[in-house]
MARMI-729718 format. One record per residue (C-alpha): residue number from 1; residue in one letter; x, z, y. Coordinates in nm, 3 decimals, decimal comma. Each point is the difference from the previous one (the first is absolute). Layout:
<nodes>
[NUM "A" [X Z Y]],
...
</nodes>
This chain:
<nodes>
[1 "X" [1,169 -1,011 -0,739]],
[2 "X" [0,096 -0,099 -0,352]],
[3 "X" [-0,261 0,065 -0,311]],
[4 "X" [0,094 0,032 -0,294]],
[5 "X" [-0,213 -0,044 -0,268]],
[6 "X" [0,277 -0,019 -0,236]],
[7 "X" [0,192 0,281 -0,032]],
[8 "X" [0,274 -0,116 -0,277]],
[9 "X" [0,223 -0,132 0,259]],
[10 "X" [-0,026 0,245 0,297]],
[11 "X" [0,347 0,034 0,221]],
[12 "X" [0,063 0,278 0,258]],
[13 "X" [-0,098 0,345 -0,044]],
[14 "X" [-0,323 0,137 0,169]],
[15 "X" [-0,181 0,283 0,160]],
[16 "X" [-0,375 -0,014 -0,053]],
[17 "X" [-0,318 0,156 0,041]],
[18 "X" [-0,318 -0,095 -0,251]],
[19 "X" [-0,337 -0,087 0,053]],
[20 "X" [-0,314 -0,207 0,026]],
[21 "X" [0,020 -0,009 0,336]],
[22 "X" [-0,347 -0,150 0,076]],
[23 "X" [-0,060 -0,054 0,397]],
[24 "X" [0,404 0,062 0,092]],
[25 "X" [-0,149 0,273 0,243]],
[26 "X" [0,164 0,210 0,255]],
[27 "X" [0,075 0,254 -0,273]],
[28 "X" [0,208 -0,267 -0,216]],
[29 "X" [0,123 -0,153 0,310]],
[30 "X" [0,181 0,319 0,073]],
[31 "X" [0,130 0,068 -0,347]],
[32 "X" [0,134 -0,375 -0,037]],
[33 "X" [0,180 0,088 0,349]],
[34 "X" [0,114 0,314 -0,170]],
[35 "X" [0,109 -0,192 -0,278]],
[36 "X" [0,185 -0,277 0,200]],
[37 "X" [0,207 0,290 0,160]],
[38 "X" [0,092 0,167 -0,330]],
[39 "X" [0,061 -0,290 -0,142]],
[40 "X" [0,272 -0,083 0,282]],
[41 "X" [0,140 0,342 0,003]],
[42 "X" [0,098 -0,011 -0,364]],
[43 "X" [0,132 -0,373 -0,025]],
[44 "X" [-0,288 -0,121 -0,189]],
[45 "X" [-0,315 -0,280 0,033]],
[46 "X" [-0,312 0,130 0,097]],
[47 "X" [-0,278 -0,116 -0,263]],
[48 "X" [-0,341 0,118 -0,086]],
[49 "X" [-0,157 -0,053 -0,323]],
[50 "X" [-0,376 -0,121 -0,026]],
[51 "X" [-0,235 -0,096 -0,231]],
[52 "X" [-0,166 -0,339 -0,099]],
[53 "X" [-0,336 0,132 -0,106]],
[54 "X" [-0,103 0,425 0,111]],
[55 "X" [0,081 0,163 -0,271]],
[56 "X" [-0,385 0,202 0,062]],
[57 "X" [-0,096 -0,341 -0,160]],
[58 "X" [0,168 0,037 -0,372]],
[59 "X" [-0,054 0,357 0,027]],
[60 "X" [-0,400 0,060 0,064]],
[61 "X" [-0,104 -0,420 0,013]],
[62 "X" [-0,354 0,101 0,112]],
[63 "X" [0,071 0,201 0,324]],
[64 "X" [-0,023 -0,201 0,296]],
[65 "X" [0,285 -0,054 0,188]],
[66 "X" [-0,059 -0,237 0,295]],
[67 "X" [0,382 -0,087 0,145]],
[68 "X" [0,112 -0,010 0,404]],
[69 "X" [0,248 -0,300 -0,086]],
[70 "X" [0,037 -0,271 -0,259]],
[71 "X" [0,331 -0,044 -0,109]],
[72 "X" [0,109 -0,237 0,221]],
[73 "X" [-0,113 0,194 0,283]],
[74 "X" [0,178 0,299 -0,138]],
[75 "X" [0,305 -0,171 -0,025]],
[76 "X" [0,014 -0,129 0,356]],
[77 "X" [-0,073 0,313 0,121]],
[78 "X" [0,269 0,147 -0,220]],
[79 "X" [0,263 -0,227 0,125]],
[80 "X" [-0,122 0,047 0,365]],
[81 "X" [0,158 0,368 -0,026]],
[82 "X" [0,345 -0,121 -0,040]],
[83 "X" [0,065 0,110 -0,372]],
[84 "X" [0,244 -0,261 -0,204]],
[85 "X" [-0,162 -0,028 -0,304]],
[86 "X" [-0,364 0,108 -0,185]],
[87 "X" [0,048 0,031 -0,393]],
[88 "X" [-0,354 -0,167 -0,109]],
[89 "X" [-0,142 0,212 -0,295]],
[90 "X" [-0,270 -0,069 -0,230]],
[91 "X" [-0,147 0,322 -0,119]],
[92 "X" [-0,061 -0,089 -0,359]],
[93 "X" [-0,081 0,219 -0,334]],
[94 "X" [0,354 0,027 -0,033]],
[95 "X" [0,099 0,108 0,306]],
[96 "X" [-0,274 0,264 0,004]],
[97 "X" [0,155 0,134 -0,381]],
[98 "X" [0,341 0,048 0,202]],
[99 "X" [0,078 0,342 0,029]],
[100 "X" [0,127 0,141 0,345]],
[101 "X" [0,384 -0,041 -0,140]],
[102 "X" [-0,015 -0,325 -0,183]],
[103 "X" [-0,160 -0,138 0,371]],
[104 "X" [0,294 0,148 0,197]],
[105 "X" [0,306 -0,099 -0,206]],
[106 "X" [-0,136 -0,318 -0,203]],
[107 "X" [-0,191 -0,165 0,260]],
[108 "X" [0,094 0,159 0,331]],
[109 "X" [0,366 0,062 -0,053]],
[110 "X" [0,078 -0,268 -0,279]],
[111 "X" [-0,183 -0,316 0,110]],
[112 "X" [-0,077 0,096 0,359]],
[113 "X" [0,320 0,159 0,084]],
[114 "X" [-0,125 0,290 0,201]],
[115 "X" [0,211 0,278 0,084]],
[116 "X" [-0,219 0,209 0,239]],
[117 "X" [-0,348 0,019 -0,016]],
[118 "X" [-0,265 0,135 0,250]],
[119 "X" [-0,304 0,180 -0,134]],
[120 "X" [-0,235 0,224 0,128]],
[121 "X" [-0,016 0,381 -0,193]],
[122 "X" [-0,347 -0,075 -0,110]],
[123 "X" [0,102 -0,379 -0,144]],
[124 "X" [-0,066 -0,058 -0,335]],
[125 "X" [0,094 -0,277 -0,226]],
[126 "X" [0,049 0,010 -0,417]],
[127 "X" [-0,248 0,053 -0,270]],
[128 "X" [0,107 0,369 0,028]],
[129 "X" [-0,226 0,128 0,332]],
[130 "X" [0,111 0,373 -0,022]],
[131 "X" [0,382 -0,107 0,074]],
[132 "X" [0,053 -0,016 0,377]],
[133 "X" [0,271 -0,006 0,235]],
[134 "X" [0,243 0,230 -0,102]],
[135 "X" [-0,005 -0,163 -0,308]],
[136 "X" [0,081 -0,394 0,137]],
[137 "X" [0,280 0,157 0,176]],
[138 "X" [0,144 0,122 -0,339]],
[139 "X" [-0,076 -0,342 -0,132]],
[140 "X" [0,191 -0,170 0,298]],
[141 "X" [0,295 0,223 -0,049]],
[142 "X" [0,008 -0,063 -0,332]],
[143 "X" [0,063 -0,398 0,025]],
[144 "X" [0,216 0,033 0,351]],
[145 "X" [-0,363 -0,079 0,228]],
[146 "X" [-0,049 0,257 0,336]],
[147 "X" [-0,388 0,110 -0,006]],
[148 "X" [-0,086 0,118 0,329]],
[149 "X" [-0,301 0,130 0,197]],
[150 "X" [-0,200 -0,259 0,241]],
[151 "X" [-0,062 0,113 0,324]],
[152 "X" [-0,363 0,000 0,117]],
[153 "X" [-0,154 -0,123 0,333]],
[154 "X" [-0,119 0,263 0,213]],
[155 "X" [-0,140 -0,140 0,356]],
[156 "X" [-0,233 0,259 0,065]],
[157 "X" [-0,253 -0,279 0,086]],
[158 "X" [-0,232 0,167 -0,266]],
[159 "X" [-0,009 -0,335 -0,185]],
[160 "X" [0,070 0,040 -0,360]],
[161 "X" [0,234 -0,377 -0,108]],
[162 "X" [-0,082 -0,035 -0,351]],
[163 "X" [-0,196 -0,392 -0,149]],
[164 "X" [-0,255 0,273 -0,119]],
[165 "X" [-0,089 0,077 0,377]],
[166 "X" [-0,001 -0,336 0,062]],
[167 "X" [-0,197 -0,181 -0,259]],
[168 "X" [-0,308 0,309 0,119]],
[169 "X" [0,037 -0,075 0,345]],
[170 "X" [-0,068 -0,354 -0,018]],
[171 "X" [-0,300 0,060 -0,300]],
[172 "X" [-0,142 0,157 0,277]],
[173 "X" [0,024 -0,286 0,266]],
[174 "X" [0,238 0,259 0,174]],
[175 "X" [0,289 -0,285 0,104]],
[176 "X" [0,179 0,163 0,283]],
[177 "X" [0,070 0,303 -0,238]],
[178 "X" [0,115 -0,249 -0,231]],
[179 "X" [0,242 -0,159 0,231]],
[180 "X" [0,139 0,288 0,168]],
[181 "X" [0,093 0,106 -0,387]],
[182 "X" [0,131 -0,319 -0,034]],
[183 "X" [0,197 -0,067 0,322]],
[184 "X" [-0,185 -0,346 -0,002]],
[185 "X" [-0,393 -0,145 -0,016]],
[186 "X" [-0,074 -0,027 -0,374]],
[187 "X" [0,023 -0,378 -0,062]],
[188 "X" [-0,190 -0,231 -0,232]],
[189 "X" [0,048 -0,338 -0,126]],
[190 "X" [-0,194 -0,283 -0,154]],
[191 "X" [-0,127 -0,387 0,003]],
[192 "X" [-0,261 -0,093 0,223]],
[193 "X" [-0,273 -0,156 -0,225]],
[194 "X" [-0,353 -0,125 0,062]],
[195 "X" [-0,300 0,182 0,128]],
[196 "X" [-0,351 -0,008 0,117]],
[197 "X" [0,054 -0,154 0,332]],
[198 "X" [-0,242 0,192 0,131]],
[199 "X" [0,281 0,164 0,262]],
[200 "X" [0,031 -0,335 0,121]],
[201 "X" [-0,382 -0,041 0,055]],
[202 "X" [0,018 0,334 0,178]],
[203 "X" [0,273 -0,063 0,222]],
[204 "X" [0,264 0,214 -0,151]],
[205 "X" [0,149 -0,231 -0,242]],
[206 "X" [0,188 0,192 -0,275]],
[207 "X" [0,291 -0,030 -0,261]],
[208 "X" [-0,091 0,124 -0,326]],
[209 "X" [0,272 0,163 -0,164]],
[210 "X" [0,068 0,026 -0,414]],
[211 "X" [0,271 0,258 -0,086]],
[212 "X" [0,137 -0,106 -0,348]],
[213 "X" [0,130 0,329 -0,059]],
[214 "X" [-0,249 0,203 -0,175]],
[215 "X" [0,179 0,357 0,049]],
[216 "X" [0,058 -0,030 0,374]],
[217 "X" [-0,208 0,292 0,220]],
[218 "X" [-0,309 -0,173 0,196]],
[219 "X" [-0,067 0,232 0,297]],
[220 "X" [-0,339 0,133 0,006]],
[221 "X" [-0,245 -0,200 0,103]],
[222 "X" [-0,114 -0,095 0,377]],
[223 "X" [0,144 -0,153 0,312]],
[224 "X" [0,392 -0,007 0,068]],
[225 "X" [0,192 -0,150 0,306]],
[226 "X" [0,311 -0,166 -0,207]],
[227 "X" [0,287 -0,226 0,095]],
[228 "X" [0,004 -0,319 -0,201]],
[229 "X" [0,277 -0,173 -0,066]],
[230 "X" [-0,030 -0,386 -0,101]],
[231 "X" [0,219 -0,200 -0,193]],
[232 "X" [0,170 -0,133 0,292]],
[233 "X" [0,103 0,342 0,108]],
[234 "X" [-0,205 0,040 0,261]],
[235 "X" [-0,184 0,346 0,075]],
[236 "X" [-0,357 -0,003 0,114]],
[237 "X" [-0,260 0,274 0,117]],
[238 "X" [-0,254 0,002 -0,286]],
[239 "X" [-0,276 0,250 -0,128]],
[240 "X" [-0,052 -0,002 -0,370]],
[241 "X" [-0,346 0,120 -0,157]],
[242 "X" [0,023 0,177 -0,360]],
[243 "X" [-0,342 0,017 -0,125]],
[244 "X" [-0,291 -0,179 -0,181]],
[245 "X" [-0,096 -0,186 0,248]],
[246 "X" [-0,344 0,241 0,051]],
[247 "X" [-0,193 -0,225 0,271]],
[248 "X" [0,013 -0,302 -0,181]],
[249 "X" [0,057 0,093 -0,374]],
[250 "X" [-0,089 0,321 -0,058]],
[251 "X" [0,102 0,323 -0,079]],
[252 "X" [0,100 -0,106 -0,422]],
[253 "X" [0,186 -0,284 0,100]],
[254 "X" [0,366 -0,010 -0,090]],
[255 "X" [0,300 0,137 0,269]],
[256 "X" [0,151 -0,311 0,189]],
[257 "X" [0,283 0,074 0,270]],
[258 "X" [-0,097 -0,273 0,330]],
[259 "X" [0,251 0,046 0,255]],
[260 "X" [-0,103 -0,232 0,306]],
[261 "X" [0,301 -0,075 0,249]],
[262 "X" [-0,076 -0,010 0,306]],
[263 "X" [0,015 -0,270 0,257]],
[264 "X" [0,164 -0,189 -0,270]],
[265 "X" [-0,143 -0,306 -0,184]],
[266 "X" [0,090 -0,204 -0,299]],
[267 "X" [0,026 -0,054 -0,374]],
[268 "X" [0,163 0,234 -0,195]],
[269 "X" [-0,152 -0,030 -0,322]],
[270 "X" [0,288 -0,029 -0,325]],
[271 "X" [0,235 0,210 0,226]],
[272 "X" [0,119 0,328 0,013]],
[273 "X" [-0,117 0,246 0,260]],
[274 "X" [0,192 0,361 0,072]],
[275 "X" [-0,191 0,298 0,170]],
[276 "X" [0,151 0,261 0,141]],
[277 "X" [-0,272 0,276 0,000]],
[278 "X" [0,029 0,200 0,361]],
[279 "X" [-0,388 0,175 0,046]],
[280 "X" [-0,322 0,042 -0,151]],
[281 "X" [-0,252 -0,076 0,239]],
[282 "X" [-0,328 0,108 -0,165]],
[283 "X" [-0,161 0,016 -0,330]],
[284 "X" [-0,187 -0,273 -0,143]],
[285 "X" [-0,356 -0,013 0,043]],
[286 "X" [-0,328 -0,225 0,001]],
[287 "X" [-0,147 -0,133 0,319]],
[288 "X" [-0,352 -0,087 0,068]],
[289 "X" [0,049 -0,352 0,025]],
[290 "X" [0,284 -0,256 0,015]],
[291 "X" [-0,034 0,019 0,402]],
[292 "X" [0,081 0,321 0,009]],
[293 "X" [0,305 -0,063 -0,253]],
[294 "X" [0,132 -0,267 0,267]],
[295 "X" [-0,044 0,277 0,295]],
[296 "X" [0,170 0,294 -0,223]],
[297 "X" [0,267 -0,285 -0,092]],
[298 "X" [0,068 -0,023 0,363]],
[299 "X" [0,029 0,328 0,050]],
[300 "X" [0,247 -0,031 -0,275]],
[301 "X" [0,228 -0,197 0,136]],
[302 "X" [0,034 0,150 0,310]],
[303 "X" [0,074 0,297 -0,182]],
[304 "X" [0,260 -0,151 -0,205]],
[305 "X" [0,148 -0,164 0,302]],
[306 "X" [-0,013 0,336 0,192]],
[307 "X" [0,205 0,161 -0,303]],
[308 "X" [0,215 -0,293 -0,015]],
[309 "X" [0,177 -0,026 0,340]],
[310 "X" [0,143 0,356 -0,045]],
[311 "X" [0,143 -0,094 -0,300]],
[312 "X" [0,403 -0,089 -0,022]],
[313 "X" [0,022 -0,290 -0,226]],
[314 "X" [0,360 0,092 -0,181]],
[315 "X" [0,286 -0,267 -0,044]],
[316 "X" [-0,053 0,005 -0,374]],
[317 "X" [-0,392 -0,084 0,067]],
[318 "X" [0,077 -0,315 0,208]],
[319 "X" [0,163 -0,216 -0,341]],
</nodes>
């Protein structure tokens, strides 16, 4: 997949579909498919344009948007569906005074050389809000661009795909939801950095985990069988606690994520540590005493383990 961050010296003509794409869940999965096959049909490069930064962010900076992907995750996924190139957008004071038909022939149609464009009837881009789809299609005609309707993913699963759906789900510890949205376990990355050591003490030694992005969706908080992936490539059973830390610390103390990987020992501090987030296994609560932490830990593990050896490990999982 090529991206193009410059778009002053573009070649090829393109059919493209816009969005923010957060997650690349089954819903965008099946318009990007959608998208390949247009794009094929009409002799054209499939592309999808995407933003830097959300664009919720310039718009109303206070609401809280926590993401599914960083951008590097959103890219992989991107270029995991096949598409040949993603036209990387930053969504600046600028672009937001665009209106709808400056966007479509001066950007889309000048400097991104698209000639058909996917959008669903209720998409809206352009400082104007009340113009809509008949509209863009006027727009499109006007400068030699198609504008046509996106199809949309009916499975009758009763699942609805949007990042929306997704980003609730897991705010509610709800990961399986999450992932069947998704087509994949959410995942989530970061460097193994000092702790306590009291899991070590215990028995249960864990990996403490420090996620540099500040935007990216923590699951809610408790007990998860995950898949860890080290830096070696290797994929591990592991169960990963997202809490305070109540036994020991208290209920005010701050969140840490402590995944322990099981029957696995061995310094990983300083590296970086991927988990693949499968199934919550209970919330997290305080136990009477740190013996009875070491019994539910137990209890834990065969859990996670139990969870674990149902679980097909996919090709992409294993580098």
């Amino acid at each position: 997949m090529k991206i193009f961050r410059d778009f002053d010296h573009i070649s090829g003509n393109f059919a493209t579909c816009i969005g923010f794409f957060d997650g690349v869940h089954k819903g965008h999965q099946f318009l990007l498919g959608h998208l390949r096959r247009e794009a094929g049909q009409h002799g054209l490069r499939a592309g999808v344009i995407t933003f830097v930064n959300h664009p919720r962010r310039l718009i109303d900076p206070a609401f809280p948007l926590p993401l599914i992907d960083t951008l590097d995750e959103r890219l992989a996924k991107l270029e995991a569906t096949g598409i040949d190139a993603c036209f990387l957008l930053d969504f600046t004071e600028e672009v937001r005074q665009l209106s709808a038909a400056q966007f479509i022939r001066s950007m889309l149609h000048d400097r991104m050389h698209v000639r058909r464009l996917l959008i669903g009837y209720d998409h809206r881009f352009g400082h104007n809000r009340e113009e809509g789809f008949d509209d863009y299609i006027r727009y499109g005609a006007d400068c030699g661009m198609e504008v046509v309707l996106e199809p949309e993913r009916q499975d009758g699963d009763g699942l609805h795909y949007s990042s929306s759906e997704v980003r609730r789900a897991l705010a509610q510890g709800d990961v399986a939801k999450a992932a069947a949205i998704l087509g994949c376990p959410y995942r989530m990355g970061g460097q193994v950095i000092a702790g306590h050591q009291l899991g070590r003490k215990l028995g249960f030694p864990t990996a403490n985990l420090w996620i540099r992005e500040k935007d990216k969706i923590i699951p809610e908080r408790g007990v998860y069988a995950v898949l860890a992936t080290l830096e070696d490539g290797s994929v591990h059973p592991a169960m990963l606690n997202i809490g305070c830390r109540p036994t020991v610390d208290g209920p005010d103390h701050k969140q840490t994520l402590e995944a322990h990987i099981i029957h696995w020992d061995g310094n990983l501090y300083g590296q970086q540590l991927r988990l693949d987030v499968v199934h919550r296994l209970r919330e997290e609560r305080r136990m009477e005493s740190l013996d009875a932490l070491k019994d539910q830990l137990r209890r834990d593990v065969d859990a996670t383990q139990k969870v674990l050896s149902s679980c097909q490990i996919p090709p992409e999982m294993r580098q």
